[in-house]
N, C-alpha and C positions, 0 to 999 in steps of 0.2 A: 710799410717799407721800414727795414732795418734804420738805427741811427748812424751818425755817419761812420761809425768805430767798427761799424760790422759791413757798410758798402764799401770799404777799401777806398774811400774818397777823401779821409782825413788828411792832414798834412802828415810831415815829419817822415824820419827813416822807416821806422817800427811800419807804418801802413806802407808805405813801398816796395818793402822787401816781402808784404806776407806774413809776417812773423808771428802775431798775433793770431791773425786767423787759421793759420799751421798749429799752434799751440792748444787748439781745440780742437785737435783729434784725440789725443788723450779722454778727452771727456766722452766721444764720440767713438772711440776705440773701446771701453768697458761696458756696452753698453748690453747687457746681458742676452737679448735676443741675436745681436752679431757674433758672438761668444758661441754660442750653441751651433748656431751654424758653420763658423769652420769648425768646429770641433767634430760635427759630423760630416761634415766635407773632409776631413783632414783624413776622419777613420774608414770612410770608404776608398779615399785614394788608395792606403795601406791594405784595405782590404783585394784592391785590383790589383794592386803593386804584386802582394802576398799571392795570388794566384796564378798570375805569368808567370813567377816567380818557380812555383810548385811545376807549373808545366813544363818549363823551358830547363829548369835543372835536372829532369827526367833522362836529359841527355848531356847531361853533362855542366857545370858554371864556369866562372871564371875568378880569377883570383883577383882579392880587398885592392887589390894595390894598381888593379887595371888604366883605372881616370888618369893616376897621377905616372903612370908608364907612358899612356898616350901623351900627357901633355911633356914631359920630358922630350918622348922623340919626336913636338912639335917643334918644340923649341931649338931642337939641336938640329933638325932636318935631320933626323935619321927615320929609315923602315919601322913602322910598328907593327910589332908581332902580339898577336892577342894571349896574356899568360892564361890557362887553364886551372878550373879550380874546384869549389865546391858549393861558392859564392853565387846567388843570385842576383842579375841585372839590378832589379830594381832597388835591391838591397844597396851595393854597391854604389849606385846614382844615387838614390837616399844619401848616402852617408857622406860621400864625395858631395854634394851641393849643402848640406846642412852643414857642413864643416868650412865651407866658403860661405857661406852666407852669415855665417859666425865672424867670420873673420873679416867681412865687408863691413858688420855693424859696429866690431869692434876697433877697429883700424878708422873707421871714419867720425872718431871723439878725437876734436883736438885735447893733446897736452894728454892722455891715455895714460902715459909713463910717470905725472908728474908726484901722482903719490907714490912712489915706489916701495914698499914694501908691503902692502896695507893687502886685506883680501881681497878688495874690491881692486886696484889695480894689476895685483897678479892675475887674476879672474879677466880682466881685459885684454892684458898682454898676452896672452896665451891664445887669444886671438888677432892679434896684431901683429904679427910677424911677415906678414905682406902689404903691400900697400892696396887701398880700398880698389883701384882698377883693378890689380893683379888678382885679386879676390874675384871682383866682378867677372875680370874673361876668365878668371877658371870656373865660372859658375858656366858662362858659353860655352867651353872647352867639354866640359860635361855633357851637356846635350847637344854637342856634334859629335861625342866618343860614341852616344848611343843611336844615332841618330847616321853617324857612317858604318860603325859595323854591327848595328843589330837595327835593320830598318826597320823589319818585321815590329820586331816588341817594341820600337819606339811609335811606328803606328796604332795599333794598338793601345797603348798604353796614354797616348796624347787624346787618340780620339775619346776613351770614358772618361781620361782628368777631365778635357775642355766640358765635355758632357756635367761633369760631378760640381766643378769649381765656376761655369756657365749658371747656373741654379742658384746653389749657395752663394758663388761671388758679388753674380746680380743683385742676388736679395738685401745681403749687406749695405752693395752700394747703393741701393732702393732706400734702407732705412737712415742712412747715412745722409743722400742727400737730401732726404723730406727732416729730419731732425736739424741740418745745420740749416737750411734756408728756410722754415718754417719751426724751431725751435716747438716742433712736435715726433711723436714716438709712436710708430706705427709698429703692429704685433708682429711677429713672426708669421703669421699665416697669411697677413697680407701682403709682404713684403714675398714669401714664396709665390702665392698668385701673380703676383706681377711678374717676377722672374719664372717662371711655367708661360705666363704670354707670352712675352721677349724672350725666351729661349732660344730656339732656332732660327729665328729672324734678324733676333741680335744680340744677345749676348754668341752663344755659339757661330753666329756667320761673319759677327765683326772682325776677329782675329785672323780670319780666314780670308778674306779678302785680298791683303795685301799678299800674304801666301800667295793665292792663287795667281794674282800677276805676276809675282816673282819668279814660280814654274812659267805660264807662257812665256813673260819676255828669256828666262833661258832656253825655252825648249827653241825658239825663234832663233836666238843665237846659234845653237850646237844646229838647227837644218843649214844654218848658214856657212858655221863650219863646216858641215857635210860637203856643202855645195863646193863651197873653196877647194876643195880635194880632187874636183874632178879636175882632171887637164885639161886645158886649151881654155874648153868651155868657161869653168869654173873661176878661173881666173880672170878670163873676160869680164863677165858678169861680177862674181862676188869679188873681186879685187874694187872696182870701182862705189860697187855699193857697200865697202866696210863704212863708210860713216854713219851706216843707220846701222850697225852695229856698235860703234861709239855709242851712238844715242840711247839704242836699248842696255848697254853698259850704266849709264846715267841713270837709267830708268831705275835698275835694277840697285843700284846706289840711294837714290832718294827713298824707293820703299824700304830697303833694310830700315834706311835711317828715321823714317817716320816707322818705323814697327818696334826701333826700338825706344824713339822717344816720344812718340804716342801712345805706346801700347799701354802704356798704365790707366790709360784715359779711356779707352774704346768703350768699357762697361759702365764706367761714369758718367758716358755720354747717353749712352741707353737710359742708364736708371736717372738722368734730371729731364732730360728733354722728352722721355719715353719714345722715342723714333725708333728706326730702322737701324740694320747694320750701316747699309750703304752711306747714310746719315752721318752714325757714328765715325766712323770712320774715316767723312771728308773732315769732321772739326777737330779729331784727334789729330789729324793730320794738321790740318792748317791753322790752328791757333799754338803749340810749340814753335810753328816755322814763322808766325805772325812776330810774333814775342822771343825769339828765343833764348836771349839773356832774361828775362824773367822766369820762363820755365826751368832752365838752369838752376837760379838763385834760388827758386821753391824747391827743387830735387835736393840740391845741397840742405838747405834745411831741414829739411823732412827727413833725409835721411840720416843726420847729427839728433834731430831729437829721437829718432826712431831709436838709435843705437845707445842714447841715453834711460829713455823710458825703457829698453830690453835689460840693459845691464839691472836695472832699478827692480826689474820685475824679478828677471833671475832670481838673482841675492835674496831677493825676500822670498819668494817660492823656497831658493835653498834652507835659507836661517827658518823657516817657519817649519819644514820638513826635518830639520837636523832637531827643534827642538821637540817638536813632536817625538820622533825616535829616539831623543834622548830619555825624557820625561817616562815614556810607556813600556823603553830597553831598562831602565831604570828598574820598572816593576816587574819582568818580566827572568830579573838576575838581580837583584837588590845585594848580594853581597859576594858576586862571580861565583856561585855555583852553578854549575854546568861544566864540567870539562871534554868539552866536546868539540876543541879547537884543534890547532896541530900541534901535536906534541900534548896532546893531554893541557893543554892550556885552557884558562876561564874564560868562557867568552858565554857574553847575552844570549837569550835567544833569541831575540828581536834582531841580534846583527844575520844569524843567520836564515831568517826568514825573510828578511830585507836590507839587502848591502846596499851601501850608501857611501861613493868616494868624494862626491863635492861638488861643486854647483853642475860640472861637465857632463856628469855621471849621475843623477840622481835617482837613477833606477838602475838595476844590473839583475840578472838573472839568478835566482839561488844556485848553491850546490842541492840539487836534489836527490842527490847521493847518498847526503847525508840529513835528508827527514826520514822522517815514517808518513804514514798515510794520512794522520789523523794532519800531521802538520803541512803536509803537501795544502791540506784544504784550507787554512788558516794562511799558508802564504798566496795562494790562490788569489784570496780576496783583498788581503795585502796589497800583493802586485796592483790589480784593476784600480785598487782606489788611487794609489801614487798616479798609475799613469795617466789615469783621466784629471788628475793635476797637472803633472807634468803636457799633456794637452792643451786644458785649456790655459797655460802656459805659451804655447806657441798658438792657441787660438787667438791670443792678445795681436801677438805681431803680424798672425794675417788680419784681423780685424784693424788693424792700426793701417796696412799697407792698402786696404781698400776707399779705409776713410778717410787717407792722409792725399789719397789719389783724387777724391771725389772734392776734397777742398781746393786740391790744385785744381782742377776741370772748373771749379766755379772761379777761380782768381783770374784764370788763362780767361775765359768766355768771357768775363769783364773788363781785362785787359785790351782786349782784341776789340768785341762788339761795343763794350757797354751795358752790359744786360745785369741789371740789377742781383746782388748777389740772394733775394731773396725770390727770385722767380723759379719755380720748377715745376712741370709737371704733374698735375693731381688727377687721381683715379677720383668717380664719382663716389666709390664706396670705401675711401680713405676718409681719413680725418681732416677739415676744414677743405674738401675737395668741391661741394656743390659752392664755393664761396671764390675760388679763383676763378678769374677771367679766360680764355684762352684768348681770346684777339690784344691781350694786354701784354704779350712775349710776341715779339718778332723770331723767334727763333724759333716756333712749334714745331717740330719733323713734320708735322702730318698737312701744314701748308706751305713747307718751306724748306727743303732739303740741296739745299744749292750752299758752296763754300760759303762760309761766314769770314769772309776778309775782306771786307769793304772797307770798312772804319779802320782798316791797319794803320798804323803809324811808325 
C-alpha cells in the first residue's frame, strides 16, 4: 500500500484539493508509449477526416467561416443559412475546435495578461479573448453545426473516431492507470491487448450508453407529442399524462449532465477496474454526482495545470524549432545569396522550403511554385519531420487529458468508496499481476457491477 502522501489520507489543504496527485500527470503524460499512441490515433483520425473529406467535396464544401456563422445566428436567433465553399467538413470542424480548445486552455491561467508584453504572454492572449465557458460551448457549438446539418458525415465520422480513439485512448488509460497505482510501466503491446479486449464491450459501448437512453427517452417524448395532437382523444389521454413527460424531461437532463461530467471517466473506469461498459458507466456516473464539489475542484485544476504545461510545451517546441531553422537557414544562405524573394530580395533557402510564423503556425505549406523538383524532395521531408513534432506536440496534451482523467477516476473512487488509490486491476500476463489479490477490491466488475454510492457522504 502506497504511503499516506499517495492515499490522499494526509492532512492539510494540498491532499484535499488533489493537487499533488494532479501534478503527476506531467510525469505520467510523457510517458513515451502514451506518446506514440495518440500520435497514431491522432493521424488516423486525419486520415478519416481527410477522406470524407475527398468524398463529400466531390459535390461541393462549404466555406472556413461556417462554425462561427452558425454560432452567430445562435446567439442572435436568427435563420442559418449554410455558406457554400471549397472547404471540407472535417477541415472546417478541425480548425473551428482546435481554435477553442486553444482558447479554453489559454483563458483558463489565471493572471494570463500579467506579463504583458513578453512572448510567452502574447502567445497566451491570443488565445484568451473569451472566457474559458465561452470557449468550452463553442467547442459544443461545433459538434451540433455538424451534427444538425451534415448528420451523414458526423456519423460517420463519430463512429471510426470512437473506433480509432476506443483502442488508443484505452490503452493509454491502461498504462496510465497500472503506472500511477502500481508505479510500474507496461509496453505498448500490452496495454493495446487489453484495449483490443475491452474494445466493444467497453471502451466503445460506454460512451454509448447514455446516448442511447437519450434517443429513447426523446423518441418516447415526440410519440407523446404525437399523441397530444390527436383531438379529443389526445388530449384526454396525453394531457393528463404530461407528467411522465416532465419526468422523461429530467431523465433526459441528468444524462446529458452525467455524459458531460462523467464522460471523461468512462474509459478510466474500463481501463482500472477492467469491467464492462455497463459498469463503467454507473461509476462514471455516480461518483461526480457522489462528490460533486470535489470533481469540480480536480476539473478546475487539471485543467490550470493542463493549460500551463501546453503553454510550456508550445514555447519550447517553438524556440527549439525556430533555433533549429535558424542555425541550419544560417548555412543554407550564410551571407543572403539567393534572390529568389519578391522583388529580387535575399532570402534563405531554408525559409523557403519551410515557413515558419511562430508558435500558432509552426508549419505552413511552401510556395511550390517557386521550387524545382530536386527541392520539392528536400521540402518533402522537411515538412514530415516538423509535423510529426508538431504531433507529438499535441500528442502531449491528449496524453496528459487521458491521464489527468484516470487520476481523477482514482481521487473520485476514493472519495466516494474508499478504495485504496493503489488498487487496480491486473492482467495475469502483466507486470506484478500473478501477485494481486482479486477478493482484496470490493469494487471488481466482474463480481460486483451495482452503483458504488454506499459510502457517500
Amino acid at each position: 500500500m502506497k504511503d499516506s502522501h499517495l492515499t490522499g489520507r494526509g492532512d492539510g489543504w494540498l491532499e484535499a484539493s488533489g493537487l499533488l496527485h494532479i501534478f503527476r500527470t506531467l510525469g505520467l503524460a510523457i510517458h513515451p508509449a502514451k506518446l506514440g499512441l495518440a500520435l497514431a490515433a491522432i493521424f488516423l483520425t486525419f486520415v478519416l477526416g481527410g477522406v470524407l473529406d475527398w468524398i463529400w467535396t466531390r459535390s461541393g464544401g462549404v466555406d472556413e467561416t461556417a462554425v462561427d456563422r452558425f454560432i452567430s445566428a445562435r446567439e442572435l436567433d436568427q435563420p442559418y443559412v449554410e455558406p457554400t465553399g471549397s472547404v471540407g467538413l472535417f477541415h472546417v470542424f478541425r480548425e473551428h475546435e482546435q481554435r477553442r480548445l486553444l482558447g479554453f486552455l489559454g483563458s483558463s491561467i489565471p493572471g494570463s495578461s500579467v506579463a504583458a508584453g513578453t512572448s510567452v504572454a502574447l502567445y497566451v492572449e491570443a488565445h484568451s479573448n473569451a472566457g474559458p465557458l465561452r470557449n468550452l460551448s463553442g467547442m459544443g457549438y461545433g459538434v451540433w453545426w455538424l451534427l444538425r446539418h451534415h448528420p451523414l458525415f458526423f456519423f460517420l465520422f463519430a463512429g471510426g473516431a470512437l473506433v480509432i480513439w476506443g483502442w488508443a485512448g484505452g490503452a493509454i488509460c491502461r498504462i496510465a492507470a497500472v503506472q500511477y497505482a502500481r508505479d510500474e510501466k507496461l509496453t505498448m503491446k500490452q496495454a493495446l491487448a487489453f484495449s483490443r479486449e475491452k474494445l466493444f464491450g467497453g471502451f466503445v459501448l460506454a460512451p454509448c450508453i447514455p446516448v442511447a437512453f437519450i434517443l429513447i427517452a426523446a423518441v418516447l417524448l415526440v410519440v407523446g407529442g404525437m399523441l397530444l395532437r390527436v383531438p379529443v382523444l389526445g388530449d384526454l389521454i396525453a394531457g393528463p399524462a404530461f407528467l411522465l413527460a416532465i419526468v422523461g424531461g429530467f431523465v433526459v437532463v441528468v444524462l446529458l449532465l452525467g455524459l458531460i461530467v462523467g464522460g471523461s471517466l468512462f474509459w478510466p473506469a474500463v481501463a482500472v477496474e477492467g469491467s464492462d461498459a455497463f459498469d463503467s458507466f454507473s461509476r462514471s456516473l455516480s461518483y461526480p454526482l457522489s462528490k460533486p464539489w470535489k470533481a469540480v475542484l480536480y476539473a478546475i485544476i487539471s485543467t490550470i495545470f493542463a493549460g500551463l504545461c501546453w503553454v510550456f510545451v508550445n514555447m519550447f517546441t517553438f524556440f527549439a524549432l525556430t533555433v533549429t531553422r535558424g542555425i541550419v537557414g544560417f548555412g543554407t544562405s550564410p551571407f543572403g545569396w539567393w534572390s529568389r524573394g519578391e522583388g529580387g530580395a535575399a532570402v534563405r533557402k531554408l525559409d523557403l522550403l519551410w515557413p515558419l510564423a511562430g508558435p500558432n503556425a509552426l508549419y505552413s505549406w511552401p510556395n511550390w511554385s517557386q521550387l524545382t523538383w530536386y527541392e520539392h524532395f528536400s521540402a518533402f521531408f522537411i515538412g514530415v519531420y516538423v509535423l510529426i513534432v508538431i504531433g507529438l506536440m499535441w500528442s502531449f496534451l491528449v496524453s496528459f487529458y487521458f491521464s489527468a482523467s484516470t487520476v481523477i477516476y482514482f481521487l473520485l473512487r476514493h472519495d466516494v468508496d474508499g478504495t485504496d488509490l493503489d488498487e487496480v486491476h491486473m492482467e495475469d500476463e502483466e507486470p506484478g499481476g500473478d501477485s494481486f489479490r482479486p477478493e482484496s477490491s470490493p469494487l471488481r466488475a466482474s463480481t460486483d457491477v451495482s452503483l458504488p454510492i454506499s459510502n457517500a457522504t
